[in-house]
Structure formats: structure tokens, C-alpha cells
Backbone as a ProteinNet text record, in pm:
[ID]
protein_1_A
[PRIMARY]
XXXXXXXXXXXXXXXXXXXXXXXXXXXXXXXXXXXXXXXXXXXXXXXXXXXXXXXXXXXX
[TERTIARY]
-5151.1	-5048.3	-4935.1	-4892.6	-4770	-4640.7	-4580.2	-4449.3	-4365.7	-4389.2	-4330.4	-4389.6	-4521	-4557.5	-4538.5	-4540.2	-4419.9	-4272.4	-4200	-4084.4	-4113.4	-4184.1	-4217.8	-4238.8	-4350.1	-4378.6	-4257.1	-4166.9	-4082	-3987.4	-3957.9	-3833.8	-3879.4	-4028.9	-4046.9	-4012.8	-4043.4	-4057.7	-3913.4	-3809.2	-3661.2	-3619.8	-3651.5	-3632	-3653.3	-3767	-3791	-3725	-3697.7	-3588	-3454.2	-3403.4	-3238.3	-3333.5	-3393	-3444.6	-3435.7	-3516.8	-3501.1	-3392.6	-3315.4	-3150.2	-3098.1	-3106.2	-2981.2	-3050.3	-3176.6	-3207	-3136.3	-3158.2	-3173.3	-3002.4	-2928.5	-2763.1	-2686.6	-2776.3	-2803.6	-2785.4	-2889	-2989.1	-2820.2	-2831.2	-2733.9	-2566.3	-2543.5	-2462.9	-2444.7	-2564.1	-2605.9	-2587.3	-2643.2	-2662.7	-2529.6	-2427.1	-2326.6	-2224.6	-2255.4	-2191.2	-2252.6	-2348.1	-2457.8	-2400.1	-2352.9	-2327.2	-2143.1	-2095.6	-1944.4	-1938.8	-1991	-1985.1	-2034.9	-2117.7	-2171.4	-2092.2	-2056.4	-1911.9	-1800.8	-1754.3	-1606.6	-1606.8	-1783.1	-1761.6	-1725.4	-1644.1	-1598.4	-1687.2	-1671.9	-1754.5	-1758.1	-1883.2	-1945.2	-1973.5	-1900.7	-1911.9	-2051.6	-2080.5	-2214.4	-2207.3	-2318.7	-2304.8	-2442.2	-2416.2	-2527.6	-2655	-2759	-2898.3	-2868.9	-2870.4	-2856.4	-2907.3	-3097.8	-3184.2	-3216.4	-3160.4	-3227.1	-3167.8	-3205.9	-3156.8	-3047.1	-3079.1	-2987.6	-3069	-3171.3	-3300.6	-3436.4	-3510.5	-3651.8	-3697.7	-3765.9	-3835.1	-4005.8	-4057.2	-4176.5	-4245.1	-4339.2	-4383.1	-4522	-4539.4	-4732.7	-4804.8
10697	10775.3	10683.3	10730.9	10611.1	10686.5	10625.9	10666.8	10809.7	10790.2	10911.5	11046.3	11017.8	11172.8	11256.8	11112.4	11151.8	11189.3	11100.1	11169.6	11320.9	11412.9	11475.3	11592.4	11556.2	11652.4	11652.1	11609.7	11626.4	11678.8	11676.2	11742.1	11866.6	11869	12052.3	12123.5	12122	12105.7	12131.9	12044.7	12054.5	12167.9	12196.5	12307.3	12440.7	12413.5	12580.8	12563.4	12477.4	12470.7	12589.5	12504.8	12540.5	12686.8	12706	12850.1	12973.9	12906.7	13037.2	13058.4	12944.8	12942.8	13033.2	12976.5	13082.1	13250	13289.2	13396.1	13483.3	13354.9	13479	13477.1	13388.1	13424.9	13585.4	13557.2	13629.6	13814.5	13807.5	13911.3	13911.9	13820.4	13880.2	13927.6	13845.7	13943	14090.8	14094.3	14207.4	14319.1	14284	14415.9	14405.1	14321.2	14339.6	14412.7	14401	14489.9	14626.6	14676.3	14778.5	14849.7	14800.8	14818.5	14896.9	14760.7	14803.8	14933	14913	15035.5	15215.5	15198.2	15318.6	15300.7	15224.7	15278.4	15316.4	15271.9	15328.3	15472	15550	15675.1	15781.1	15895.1	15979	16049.9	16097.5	16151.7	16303.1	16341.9	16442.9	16595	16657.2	16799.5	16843.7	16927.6	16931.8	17064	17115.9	17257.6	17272	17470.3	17522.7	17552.7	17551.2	17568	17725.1	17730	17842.1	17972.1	17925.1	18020.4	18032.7	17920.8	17926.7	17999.9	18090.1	18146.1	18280.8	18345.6	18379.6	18542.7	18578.4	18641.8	18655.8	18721.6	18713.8	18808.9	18747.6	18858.2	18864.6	18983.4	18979	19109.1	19068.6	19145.9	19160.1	19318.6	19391.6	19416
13283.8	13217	13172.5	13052.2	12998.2	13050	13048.7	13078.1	13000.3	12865.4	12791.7	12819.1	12831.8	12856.7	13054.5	13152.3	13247.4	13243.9	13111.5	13097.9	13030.7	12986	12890.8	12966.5	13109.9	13192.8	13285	13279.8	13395.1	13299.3	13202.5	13093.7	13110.9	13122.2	13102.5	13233.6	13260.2	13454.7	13472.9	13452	13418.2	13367.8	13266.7	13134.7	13229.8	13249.1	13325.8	13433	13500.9	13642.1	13585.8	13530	13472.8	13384.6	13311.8	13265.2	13412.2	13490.9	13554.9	13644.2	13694.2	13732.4	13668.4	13532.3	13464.5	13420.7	13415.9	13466.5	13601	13690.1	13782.2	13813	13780.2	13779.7	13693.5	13560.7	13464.5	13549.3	13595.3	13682.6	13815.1	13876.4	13960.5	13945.1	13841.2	13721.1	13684	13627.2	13565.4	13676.9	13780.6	13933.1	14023.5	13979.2	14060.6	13947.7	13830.5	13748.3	13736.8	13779.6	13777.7	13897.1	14023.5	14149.1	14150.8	14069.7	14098.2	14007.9	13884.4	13819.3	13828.7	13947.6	14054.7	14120.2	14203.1	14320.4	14265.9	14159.3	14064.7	14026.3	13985.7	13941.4	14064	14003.1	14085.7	14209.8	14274.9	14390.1	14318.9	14302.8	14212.9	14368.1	14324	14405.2	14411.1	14541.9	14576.2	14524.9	14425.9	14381.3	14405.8	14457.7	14535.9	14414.5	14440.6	14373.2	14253.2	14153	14089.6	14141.4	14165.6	14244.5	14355.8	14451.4	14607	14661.2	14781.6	14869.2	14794	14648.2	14614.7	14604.4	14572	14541.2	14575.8	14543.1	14573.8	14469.9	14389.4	14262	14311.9	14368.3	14397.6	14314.9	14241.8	14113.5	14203.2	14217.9	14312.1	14131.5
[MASK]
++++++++++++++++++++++++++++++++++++++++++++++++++++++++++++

């Protein structure tokens, strides 16, 4: 093997190093803004079922 195509395979090798670094920073970014932005929304009132427990329609 000559030398350039060792520098060549190791540039790539490199490339995808720092590629998937900055993916997955990317990614943990993304879910801590995903995160804070679910804890900021208001706390949503628990409202009762329209039909449960309210009726019973039984058709003979």
C-alpha cells in the first residue's frame, strides 16, 4: 500500500468520525429542546370522559 491511499482511508474514517459527532450533538440538541419545550407547556386539566360512567343505552 502507498502511502496516499493510507492517507485517503484514514481521511475517510476521519470524515465519518466528526460526521457522526456532529450528528449525534445535533440529536442531543434537538431532544433537550424537545424536552424543555414539554416541561414549559401549561399543566392541562383532567376532564371527565364525555360517555363513561354517565349512561347505559341498552337496545332488546
Amino acid at each position: 500500500m502507498d502511502i496516499n491511499s493510507i492517507m485517503a482511508s484514514q481521511l475517510r474514517s476521519l470524515q465519518s468520525t466528526v460526521q457522526i459527532s456532529m450528528l449525534n450533538k445535533s440529536l442531543s440538541r434537538g431532544t433537550s429542546a424537545a424536552i424543555e419545550m414539554l416541561n414549559s407547556l401549561p399543566e392541562q386539566p383532567t376532564v371527565a370522559h364525555p360517555h363513561k360512567g354517565i349512561s347505559v343505552d341498552v337496545k332488546a
